[in-house]
Each structure stands twice: as C-alpha cells, then as structure tokens.
C-alpha positions in Angstrom: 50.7 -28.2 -29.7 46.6 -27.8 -30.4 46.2 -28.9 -33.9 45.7 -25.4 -35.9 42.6 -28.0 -37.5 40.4 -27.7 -34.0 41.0 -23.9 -33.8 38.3 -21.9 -35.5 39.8 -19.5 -37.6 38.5 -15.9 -37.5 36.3 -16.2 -40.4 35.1 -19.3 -39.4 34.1 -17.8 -35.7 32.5 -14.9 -37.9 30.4 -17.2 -39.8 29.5 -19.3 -35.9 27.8 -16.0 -35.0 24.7 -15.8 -36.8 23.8 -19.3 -36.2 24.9 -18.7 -32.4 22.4 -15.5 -32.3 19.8 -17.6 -33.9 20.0 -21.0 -31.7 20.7 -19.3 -28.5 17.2 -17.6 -27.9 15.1 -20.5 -29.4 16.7 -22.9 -27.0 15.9 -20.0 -24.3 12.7 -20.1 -26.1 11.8 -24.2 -25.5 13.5 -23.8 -22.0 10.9 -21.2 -20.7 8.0 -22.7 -22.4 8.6 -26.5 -21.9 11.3 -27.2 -19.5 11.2 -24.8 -16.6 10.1 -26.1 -13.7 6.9 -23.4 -14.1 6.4 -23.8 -17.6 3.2 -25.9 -16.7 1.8 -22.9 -15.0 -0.6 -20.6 -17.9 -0.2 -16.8 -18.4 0.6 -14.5 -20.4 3.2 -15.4 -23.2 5.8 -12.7 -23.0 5.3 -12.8 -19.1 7.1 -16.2 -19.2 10.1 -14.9 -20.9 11.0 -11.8 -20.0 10.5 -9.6 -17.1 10.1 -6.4 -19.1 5.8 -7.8 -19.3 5.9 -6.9 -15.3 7.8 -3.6 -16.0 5.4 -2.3 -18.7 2.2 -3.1 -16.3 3.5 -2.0 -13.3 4.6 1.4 -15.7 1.5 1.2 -17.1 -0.4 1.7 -13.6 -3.0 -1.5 -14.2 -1.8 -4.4 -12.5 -4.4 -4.6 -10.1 -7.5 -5.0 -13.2 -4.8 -7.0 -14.8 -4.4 -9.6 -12.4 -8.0 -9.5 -12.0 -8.4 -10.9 -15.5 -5.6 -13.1 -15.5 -6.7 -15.2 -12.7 -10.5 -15.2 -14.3 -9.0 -16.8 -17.3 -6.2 -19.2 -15.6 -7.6 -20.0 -12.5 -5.6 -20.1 -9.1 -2.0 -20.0 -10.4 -1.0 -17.4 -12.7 2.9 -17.4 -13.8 3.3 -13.6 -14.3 8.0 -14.2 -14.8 9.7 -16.2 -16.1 10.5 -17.4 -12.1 7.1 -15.4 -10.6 3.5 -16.6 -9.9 0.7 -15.2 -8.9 -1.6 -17.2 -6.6 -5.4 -16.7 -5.5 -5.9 -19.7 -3.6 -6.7 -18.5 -0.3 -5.2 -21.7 1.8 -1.9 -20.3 -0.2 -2.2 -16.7 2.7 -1.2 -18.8 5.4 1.8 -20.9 3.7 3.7 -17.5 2.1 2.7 -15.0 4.6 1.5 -17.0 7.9 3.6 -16.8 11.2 6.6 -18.9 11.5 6.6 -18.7 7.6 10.0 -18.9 5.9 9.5 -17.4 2.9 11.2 -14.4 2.6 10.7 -10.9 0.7 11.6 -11.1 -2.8 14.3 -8.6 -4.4 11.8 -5.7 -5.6 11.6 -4.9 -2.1 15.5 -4.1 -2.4 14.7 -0.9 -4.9 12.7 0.5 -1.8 15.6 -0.5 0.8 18.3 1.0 -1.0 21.0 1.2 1.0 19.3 2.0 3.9 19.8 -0.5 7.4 16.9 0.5 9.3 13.7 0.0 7.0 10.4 -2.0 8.4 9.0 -2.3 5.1 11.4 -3.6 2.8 13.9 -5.5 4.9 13.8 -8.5 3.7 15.9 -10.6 6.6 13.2 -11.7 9.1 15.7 -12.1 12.1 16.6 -8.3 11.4 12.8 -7.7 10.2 11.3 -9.2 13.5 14.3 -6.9 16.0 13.1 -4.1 14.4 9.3 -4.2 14.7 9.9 -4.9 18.6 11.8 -2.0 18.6 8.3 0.0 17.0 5.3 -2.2 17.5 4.5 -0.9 20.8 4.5 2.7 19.5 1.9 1.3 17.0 0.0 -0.6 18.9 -3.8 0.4 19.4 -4.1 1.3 23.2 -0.5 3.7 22.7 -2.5 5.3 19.6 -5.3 6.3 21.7 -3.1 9.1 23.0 -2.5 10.4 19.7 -6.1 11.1 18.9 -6.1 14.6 19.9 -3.5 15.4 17.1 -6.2 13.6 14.6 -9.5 16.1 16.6 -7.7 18.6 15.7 -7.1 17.9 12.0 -10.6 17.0 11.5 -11.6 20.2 13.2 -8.9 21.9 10.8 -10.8 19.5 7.8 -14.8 20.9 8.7 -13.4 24.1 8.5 -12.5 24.1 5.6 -15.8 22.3 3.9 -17.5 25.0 5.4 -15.5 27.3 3.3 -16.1 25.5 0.3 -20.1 24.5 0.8 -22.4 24.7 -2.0 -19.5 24.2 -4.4 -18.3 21.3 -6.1 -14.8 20.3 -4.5 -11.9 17.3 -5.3 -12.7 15.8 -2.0 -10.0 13.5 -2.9 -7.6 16.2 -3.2 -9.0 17.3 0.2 -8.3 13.9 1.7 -5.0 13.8 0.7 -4.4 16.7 2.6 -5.9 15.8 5.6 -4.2 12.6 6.1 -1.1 13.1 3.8 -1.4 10.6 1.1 1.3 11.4 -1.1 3.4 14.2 0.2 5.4 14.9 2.8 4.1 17.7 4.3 0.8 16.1 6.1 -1.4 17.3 8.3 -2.6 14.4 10.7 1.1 12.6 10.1 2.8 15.9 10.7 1.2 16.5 14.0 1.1 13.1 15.2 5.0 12.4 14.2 6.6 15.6 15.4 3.5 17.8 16.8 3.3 20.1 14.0 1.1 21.7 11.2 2.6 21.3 7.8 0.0 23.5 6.6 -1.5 22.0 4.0 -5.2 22.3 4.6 -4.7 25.9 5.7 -3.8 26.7 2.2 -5.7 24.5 0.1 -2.8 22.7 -2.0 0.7 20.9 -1.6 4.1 22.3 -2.2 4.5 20.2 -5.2 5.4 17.3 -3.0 2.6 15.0 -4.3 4.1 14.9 -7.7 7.3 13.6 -6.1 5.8 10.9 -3.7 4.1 10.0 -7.3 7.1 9.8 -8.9 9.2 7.7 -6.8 5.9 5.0 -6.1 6.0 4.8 -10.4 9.7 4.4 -10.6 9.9 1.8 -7.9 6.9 -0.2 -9.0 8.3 -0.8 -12.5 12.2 -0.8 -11.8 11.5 -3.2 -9.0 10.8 -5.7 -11.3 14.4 -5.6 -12.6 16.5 -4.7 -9.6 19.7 -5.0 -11.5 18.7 -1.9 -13.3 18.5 -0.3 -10.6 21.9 -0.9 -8.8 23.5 0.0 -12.4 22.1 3.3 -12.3 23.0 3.2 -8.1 27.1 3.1 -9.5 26.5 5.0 -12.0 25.0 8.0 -9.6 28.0 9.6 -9.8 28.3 10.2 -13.0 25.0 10.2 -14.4 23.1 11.9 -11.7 19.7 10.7 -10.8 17.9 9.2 -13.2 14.9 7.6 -11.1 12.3 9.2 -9.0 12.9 6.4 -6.3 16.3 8.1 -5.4 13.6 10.2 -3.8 13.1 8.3 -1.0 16.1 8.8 0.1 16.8 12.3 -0.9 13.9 14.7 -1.1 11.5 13.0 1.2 14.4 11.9 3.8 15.8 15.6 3.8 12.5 16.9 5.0 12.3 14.3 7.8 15.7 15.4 8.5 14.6 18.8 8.8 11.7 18.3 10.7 13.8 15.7 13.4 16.4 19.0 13.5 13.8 21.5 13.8 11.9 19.8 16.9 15.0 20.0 19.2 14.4 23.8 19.1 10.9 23.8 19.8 8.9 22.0 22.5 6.9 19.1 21.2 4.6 16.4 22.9 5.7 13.9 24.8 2.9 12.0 23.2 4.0 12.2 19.8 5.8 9.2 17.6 9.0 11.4 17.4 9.0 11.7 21.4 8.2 8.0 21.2 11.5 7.4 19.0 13.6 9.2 21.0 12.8 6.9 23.9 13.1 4.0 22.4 16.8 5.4 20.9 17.8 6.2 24.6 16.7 3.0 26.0 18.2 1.0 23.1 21.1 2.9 21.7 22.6 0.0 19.7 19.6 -0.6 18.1 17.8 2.6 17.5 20.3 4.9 16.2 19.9 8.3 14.5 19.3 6.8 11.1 16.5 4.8 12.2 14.6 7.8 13.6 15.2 9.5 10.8 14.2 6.1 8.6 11.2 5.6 10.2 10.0 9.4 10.1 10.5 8.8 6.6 8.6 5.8 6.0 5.6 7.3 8.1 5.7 10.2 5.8 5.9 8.6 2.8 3.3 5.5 3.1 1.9 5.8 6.3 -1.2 8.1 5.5 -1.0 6.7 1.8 -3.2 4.0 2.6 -5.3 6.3 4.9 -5.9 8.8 1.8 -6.7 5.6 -0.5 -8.9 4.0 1.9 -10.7 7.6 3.2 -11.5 7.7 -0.7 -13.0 4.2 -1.2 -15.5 4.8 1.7 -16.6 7.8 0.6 -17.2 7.2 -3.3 -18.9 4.2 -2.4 -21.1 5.1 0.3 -21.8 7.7 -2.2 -22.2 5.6 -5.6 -25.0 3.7 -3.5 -27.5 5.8 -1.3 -29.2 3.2 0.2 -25.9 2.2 2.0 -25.0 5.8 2.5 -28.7 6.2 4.0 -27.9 3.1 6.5 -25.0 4.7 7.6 -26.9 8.2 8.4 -29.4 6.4 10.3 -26.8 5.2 12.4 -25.3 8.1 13.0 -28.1 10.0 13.9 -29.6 7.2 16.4 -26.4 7.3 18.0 -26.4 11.2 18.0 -29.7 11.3 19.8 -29.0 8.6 22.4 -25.7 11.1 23.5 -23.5 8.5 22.4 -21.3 10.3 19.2 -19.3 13.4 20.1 -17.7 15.8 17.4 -15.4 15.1 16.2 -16.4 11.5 16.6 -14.4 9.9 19.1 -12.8 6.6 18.3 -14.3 4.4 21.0 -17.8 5.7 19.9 -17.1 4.6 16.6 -15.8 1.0 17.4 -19.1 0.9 18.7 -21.0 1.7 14.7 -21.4 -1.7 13.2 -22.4 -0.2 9.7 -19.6 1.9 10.0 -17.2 -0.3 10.9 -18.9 -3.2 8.0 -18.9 -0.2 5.3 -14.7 0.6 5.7 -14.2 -3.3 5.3 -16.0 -3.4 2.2 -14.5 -0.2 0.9 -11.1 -1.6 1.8 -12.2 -5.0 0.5 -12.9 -3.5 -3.0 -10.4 -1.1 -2.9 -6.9 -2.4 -1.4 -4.6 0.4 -1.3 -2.3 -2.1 -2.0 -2.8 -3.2 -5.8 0.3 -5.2 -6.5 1.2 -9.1 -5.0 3.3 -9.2 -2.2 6.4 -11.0 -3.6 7.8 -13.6 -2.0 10.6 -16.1 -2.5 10.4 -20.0 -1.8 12.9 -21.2 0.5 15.4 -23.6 0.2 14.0 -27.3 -0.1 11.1 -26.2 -2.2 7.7 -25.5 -0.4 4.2 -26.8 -1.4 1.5 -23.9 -1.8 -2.2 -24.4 -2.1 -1.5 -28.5 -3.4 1.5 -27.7 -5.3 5.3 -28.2 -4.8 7.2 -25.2 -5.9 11.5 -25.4 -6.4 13.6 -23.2 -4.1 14.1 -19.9 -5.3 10.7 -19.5 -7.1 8.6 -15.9 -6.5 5.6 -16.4 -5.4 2.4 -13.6 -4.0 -0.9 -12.8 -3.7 -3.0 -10.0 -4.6 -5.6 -8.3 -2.3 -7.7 -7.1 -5.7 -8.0 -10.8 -6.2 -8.1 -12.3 -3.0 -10.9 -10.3 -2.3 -13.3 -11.5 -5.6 -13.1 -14.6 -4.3 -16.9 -16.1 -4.4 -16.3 -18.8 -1.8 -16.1 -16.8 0.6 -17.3 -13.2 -0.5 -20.2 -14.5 -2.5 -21.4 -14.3 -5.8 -21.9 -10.7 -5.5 -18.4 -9.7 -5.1 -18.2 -6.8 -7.0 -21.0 -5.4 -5.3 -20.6 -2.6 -2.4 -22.7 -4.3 0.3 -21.6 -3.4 4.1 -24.0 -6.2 5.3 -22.1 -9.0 4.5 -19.5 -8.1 7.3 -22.2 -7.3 10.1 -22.2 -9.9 13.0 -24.6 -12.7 12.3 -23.4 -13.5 8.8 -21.9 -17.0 8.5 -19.3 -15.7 6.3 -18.3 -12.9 8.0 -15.4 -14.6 10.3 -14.2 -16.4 7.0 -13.6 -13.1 5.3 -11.6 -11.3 7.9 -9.4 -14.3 7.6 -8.5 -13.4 4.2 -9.1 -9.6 4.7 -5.5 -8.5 2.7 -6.1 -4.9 2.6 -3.7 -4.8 5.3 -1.5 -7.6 4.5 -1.1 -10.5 6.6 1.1 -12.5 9.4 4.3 -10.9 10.7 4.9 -8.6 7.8 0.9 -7.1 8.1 0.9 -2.9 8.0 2.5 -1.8 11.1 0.5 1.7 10.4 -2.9 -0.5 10.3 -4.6 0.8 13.1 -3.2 4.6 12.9 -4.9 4.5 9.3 -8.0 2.7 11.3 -8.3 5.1 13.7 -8.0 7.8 11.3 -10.9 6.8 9.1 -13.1 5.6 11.9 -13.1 9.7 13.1 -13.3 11.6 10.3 -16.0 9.5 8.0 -18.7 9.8 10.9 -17.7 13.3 11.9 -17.9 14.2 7.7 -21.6 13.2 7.1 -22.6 13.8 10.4 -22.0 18.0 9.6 -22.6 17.6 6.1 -25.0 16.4 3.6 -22.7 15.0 0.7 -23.8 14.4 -2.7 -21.6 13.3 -6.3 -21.5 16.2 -8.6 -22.1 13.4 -11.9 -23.0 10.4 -10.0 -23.0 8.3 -13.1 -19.3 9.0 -14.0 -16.8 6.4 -12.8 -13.5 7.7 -11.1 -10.3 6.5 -12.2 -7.5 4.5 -11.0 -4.1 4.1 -11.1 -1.6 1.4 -9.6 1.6 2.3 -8.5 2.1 -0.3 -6.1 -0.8 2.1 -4.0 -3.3 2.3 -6.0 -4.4 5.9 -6.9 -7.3 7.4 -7.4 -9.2 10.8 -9.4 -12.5 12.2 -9.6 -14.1 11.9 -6.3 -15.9 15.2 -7.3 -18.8 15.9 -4.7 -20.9 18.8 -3.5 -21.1 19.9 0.5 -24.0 21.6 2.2 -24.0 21.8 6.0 -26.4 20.2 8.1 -28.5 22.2 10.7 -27.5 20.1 13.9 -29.8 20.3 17.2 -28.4 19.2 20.1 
C-alpha cells in the first residue's frame, strides 16, 4: 500500500496549480528562446513562440512588405515559428526546391488539399505529386498551348471591345483584367473558353456574379488558418454540427459545384476538341485508374480558381508600371510600332510575334520580378537526417521557404537598384541577366514550378501588346500609389487609367 504521505491531497494539488500555471510557460519560454535548435536564428519575438504571429500577418494581408523588412534587419535567415524560417539566400532555391530535392511540402498546404486525392498544387507526396503532373504536364506544355490561342484572340477581341465602349473615361482597368483572365472568380472569360469552350460572360456585362468576393474569401481563410492546420481539421469534424465556418470550405463547395456544372453541362453541348476539358477526358480514357472523374473535376477546379489568378496579378503589374514610368512605356511603343510597320505584329498580337519583342518580353519579367503574384514563402519541411541550407545544418522536421518579394531584392544579382522598374536589366547582353532568371521565383521553382506558367505567359504576351497598340493609356492620378493586399496571391486596387483609341494606318 502507497503511503497516504506521497499522495497529494486534494488541497495540496489545488495549491500545485498556480505554481504549475506559472512554471510551465516560463520553461516554454527559455525552451523557445535558448534551447531550440532555432533559437540562434533572430526575428520577431512572438514569432518564436507562437504561431498565432504568422496567423495575424497572413490575416492581416502584409506578409510580403513584412518579410521584406525582416530580412533587411536579420539578414539571410529569418525564424518566422517557433519550427519555421524564412530564407533569402539564393544558393538556399536549389537545396529546398531543386530537382531530386527531398524536401517535402509543409502542412499549410493540407488546408488547400482538404480531403481531396487528386490536387497538383497542394499534394504534398512527391511520388503521388510527380504521377500526377505526368498525367497533366503535356496538356500544359507550351507547343499543346499554342492550339488554345484562338480561345485567348477571341477574349482579347471581346476585351478591345469593350475599352472602346468605355474610351475617354476613367475605368478600374484592374477590375477589367480580372475579367478578362479570371483572376478571382469562377466564371472567366479566357479560362472559361480555354477549359470547356465557353463564355462565362463576364466582360459582356461589365461585372462578376459575386464570385470574386468568394475566391477572396477562401485565399484569406486559407492563408491565415494554414498556419495552424489543427484548426482547421477541428472545424472539418465539427462541419456537421457547426456548419461552415471558413471561406476555404469554398474550394471545395461553391467553386467545385460550378466546375461540376460546367463538366455536366458540356456533355450536352459540342465543345472543342482543342480545349483542356477535351484534353481531360482523353487522358481519363487512356488512363482510367489514374484519371478518374474527381480529378477532372479537381483539376477544372484548380484552373478556375488559381490559374488566371496569377495572370490577373501579373496583367496588372505590367500595366501600372509601364505606366508609373513613361520612358519605359515609350520603349515599349516604339517597339511596337517598328514591328507594326515592318508587317511583323498582327491584332490581336499573336504569340510567336511577341516572343519575338525583347522589351516586351524584359518589361513582364520585371513586372513579375517586383510583383510576384505569389507573396508568401513556399513552405517546406526538412527531411529526415537534417539537411544543410545555404552553410547551415537544419534538424529533421524543421519548415523552411523562400519568398519571391525577397528573393527578388536581392542586390547581388538584381543590382543596387532593385526597387527600380527597369526592363533593361533583363535584355540580352547584360551580364546579369542569365543569373537572374536562375532565381526568377515568380513562378516557383524545380519540380513543384506553376504548371499554369506558360498559359499565364501566353496570355499576357497577347493582350499587353494588342492593349497599347489600339490605345493610348494614361493614369488618371499618376502620383497616387495603388494598394496591395497578400492573401497568399497578392492583390491589388487602383489601377485607375484613362483610354483613348489610337488612329491605326495600315
């Protein structure tokens, strides 16, 4: 029998608490600040304690100037959780994200996967990542595209239509932009006839059908509840009861019903074999086992709801800069109208003509280089054994990413001038400009890089030419600064311009 004298009586337990309360998060406390393996790493104080600091930026929509500022003050490695860094060394691109890399996609990415099986971007098991980008890659690779560009000649036909309506007035070209390419809604116009060859309508009316505010809503909720994915599966068991509580139940509800719709609606209507719906189809009749009904309707899904995201972002950054700095926006006309007179630019601007543009083409890397859609890291999680990243060994289990926003400021091999807009430094002949589409991260990088990369770069390489080519563009207050918002994409307002057609003589 346990002498009664090494029991704690119930008062005594009672009196334990307090001092139990008190000790437990101080030696939390020295833990995170002295003894983790990360604790040498600087950053922000509460960051090192608690992921609730993530959660607030991410709600708070600034991560992107945040990490900005971070890594000005604490240099290469920034610890941003209590188990998280942030990294800006550039040798550090090839170790996390490189080919053949083992380090695997971190948990937020499970908020976005839900319980889905068939999802490109989130996945986070590379065997299962790398069967299902076979499956796709060759629907998204460049030379299958090309057959898709009538779909986009006929948005941008749709697009100078209705600028013409609107000239002399002072328009939300952003708002326009999202239209055209379908940034955050479902219903798009160049996504909705290159996915199932239809109009959604969208520029024919002028606005959305309140889709944008839910596409908004689910990137928010994701972005912050990502950083505590345990939250997130409570409130998944708790969906029953509760109801939904979290605009990225969207994803796979609102968003996912209308790609379900559209999939049903195209069996009753003829469509083109050209289009990516035709292509998935294929692919689910040669492949049965692996292409199944869910991954059509998956990967619909995911080309609604990112894949002109970054076109809409990107479309935006070209345009406000070019714009914020007419002497670039002056270099670009000339080439356009050289290449107009020499017979070699059609309208809408064909893609191959504008591969051929070097301003162009040197302008939407710089945009994008300033302006990453993209304006959160890329987490990633070291694998077992530990892995050494730019000259440091990090333990197993540690989250590690880069950001493009910073990646891109980096003097070395940007220059001192990095927050400058200046196409140049990308033209051929400067000695930096191999160097920096190296560590170009608008895009992403190795075997998880944007599968919808070169749909968005066709996209933009037609329509921005095309654009100034009709019309003469102007800011309506070029001193005023637009604003930004990060949501894991990062957002953007007041790209505010006035149109007035240009007399063209063929």
């Amino acid at each position: 029998m346990v002498s009664s004298l090494l029991v704690p009586t119930l008062s005594q337990a009672s009196a334990l608490l307090p001092l139990l309360l008190l000790v437990a998060p101080l030696l939390y406390l020295v833990y995170q600040r002295r003894l983790h393996p990360l604790a040498a790493h600087p950053g922000p104080f509460w960051a090192s304690l608690t992921r609730l600091w993530m959660a607030k930026h991410s709600w708070d929509g600034d991560m992107h100037t945040t990490m900005i500022a971070l890594h000005a003050k604490h240099g290469p490695f920034v610890r941003t959780g209590p188990n998280e860094l942030s990294v800006s060394d550039l040798s550090a691109i090839k170790t996390i994200y490189g080919a053949g890399s083992k380090f695997r996609k971190s948990d937020w990415y499970s908020v976005w996967q839900g319980h889905r099986k068939f999802d490109l971007f989130a996945e986070r098991d590379e065997r299962i990542h790398g069967e299902q980008r076979r499956l796709l890659s060759r629907m998204y690779a460049m030379e299958s595209l090309r057959g898709l560009e009538p779909f986009v000649d006929d948005a941008v036909n749709v697009f100078l239509d209705n600028m013409r309506q609107r000239s002399h007035q002072v328009i939300d070209l952003g708002i326009w932009v999202q239209l055209f390419a379908f940034g955050k809604a479902p219903p798009s116009y160049v996504i909705g006839e290159i996915t199932f060859s239809k109009r959604f309508g969208f520029m024919d009316s002028g606005r959305d059908d309140g889709s944008f505010e839910e596409i908004n809503g689910a990137l928010k909720s994701a972005c912050w509840i990502g950083q505590m994915p345990a939250l997130y599966w409570l409130h998944d068991a708790l969906m029953p009861y509760i109801g939904n509580r979290l605009g990225i139940a969207g994803r796979d509800g609102y968003i996912r019903q209308f790609a379900l719709r559209e999939i049903a609606a195209r069996q009753d209507r003829p469509g083109n074999e050209q289009d990516m719906l035709s292509k998935l189809h294929a692919t689910q009749k040669e492949k049965p086992l692996e292409m199944d009904a869910n991954a059509v309707a998956s990967t619909a899904t995911s080309n609604m709801f990112a894949g002109s995201d970054t076109t809409a972002i990107s479309t935006r950054a070209i345009l406000y800069h070019l714009l914020k700095n007419p002497p670039c926006l002056a270099t670009l006309l000339a080439e356009i109208a050289h290449r107009r007179a020499q017979g070699l630019l059609s309208s809408p601007v064909k893609f191959a003509e504008a591969e051929q543009m070097p301003y162009l083409q040197a302008a939407m890397y710089e945009a994008l280089r300033l302006h990453p859609a993209v304006g959160m890291s890329l987490p990633r999680t070291v694998p077992a054994g530990g892995a050494t990243v730019a000259g440091r060994h990090l333990p197993a289990g540690t989250v590690v990413g880069a950001n493009a926003w910073v990646l891109h400021r980096d003097r070395e091999v940007f220059g001192d001038d990095v927050e400058a807009f200046r196409p140049e430094r990308w033209m051929q002949g400067e000695p930096s400009a191999g160097a920096m589409k190296r560590f170009f991260f608008a895009f992403g990088a190795g075997a998880r890089t944007c599968i919808g990369r070169n749909i968005s770069w066709m996209e933009m390489s037609k329509l921005i030419p095309t654009l100034f080519m009709h019309y003469d563009l102007e800011l309506s207050e070029p001193e005023k600064e637009w604003t930004t918002n990060c949501w894991w994409f990062v957002m953007q307002e007041g790209l505010n311009v006035k149109m007035s057609p240009k007399a063209l003589v063929d």
